[in-house]
N, C-alpha and C positions, 0 to 999 in steps of 0.2 A: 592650273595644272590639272590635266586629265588624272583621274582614280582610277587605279587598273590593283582589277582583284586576281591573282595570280591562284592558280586552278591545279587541281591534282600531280600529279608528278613533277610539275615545274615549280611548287614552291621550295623543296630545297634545295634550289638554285639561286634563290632571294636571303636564302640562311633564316627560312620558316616564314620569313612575311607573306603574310596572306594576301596585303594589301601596300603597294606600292604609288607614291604620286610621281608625275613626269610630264615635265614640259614638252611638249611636240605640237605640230599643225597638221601633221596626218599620223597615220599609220606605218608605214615605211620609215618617218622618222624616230615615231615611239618606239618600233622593236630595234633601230640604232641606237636610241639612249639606253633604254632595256640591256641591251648585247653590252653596253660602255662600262653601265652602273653595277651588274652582274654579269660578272662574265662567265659563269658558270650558265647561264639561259643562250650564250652564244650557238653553241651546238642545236639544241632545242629549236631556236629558231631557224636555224638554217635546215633543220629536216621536215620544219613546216611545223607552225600552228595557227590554230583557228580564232578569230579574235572577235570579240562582240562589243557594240559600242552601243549604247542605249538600248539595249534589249536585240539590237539586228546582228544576226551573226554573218561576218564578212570573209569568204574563203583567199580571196586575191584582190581584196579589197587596200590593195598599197597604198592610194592617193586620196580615199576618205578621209575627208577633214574630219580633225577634233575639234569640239567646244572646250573653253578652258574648264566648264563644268560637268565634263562626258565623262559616263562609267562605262571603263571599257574590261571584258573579261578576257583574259590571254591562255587558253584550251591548249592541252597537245591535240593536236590535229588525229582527227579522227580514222582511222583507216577501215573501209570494209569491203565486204566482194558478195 
């Protein structure tokens, strides 16, 4: 199971957990279980965040595989001008 450390404004979505485990083979399916297991992160995701998996942060990174041993961080998405 992928360790996904849940990030500022989106942990109380998780009901405080910092750190969440999840089954997935990419990314695209990790924020579906994500969206399933807390559905309070549903909205969150759908207005976009930024996700890092081993240290690389991936913007539209949908179809990056996870290792079952990847630490992935789940960011609000970052907006600037």
């Amino acid at each position: 199971m992928a360790k996904v450390i849940v990030w500022g404004s989106l942990k109380p979505h998780t009901g405080g957990k910092t750190t969440v485990e999840i089954e997935a083979r990419n990314v695209q399916e990790l924020l579906a279980r994500l969206g399933e297991t807390y559905p309070g992160l549903q909205n969150q995701i759908k207005r976009g965040v930024s996700v890092s998996i081993d240290g690389l942060i991936y913007r539209e990174g949908w179809l990056e595989p996870l290792k079952p041993d990847s630490e992935v961080f789940l960011l609000p998405r970052m907006q600037g001008g």
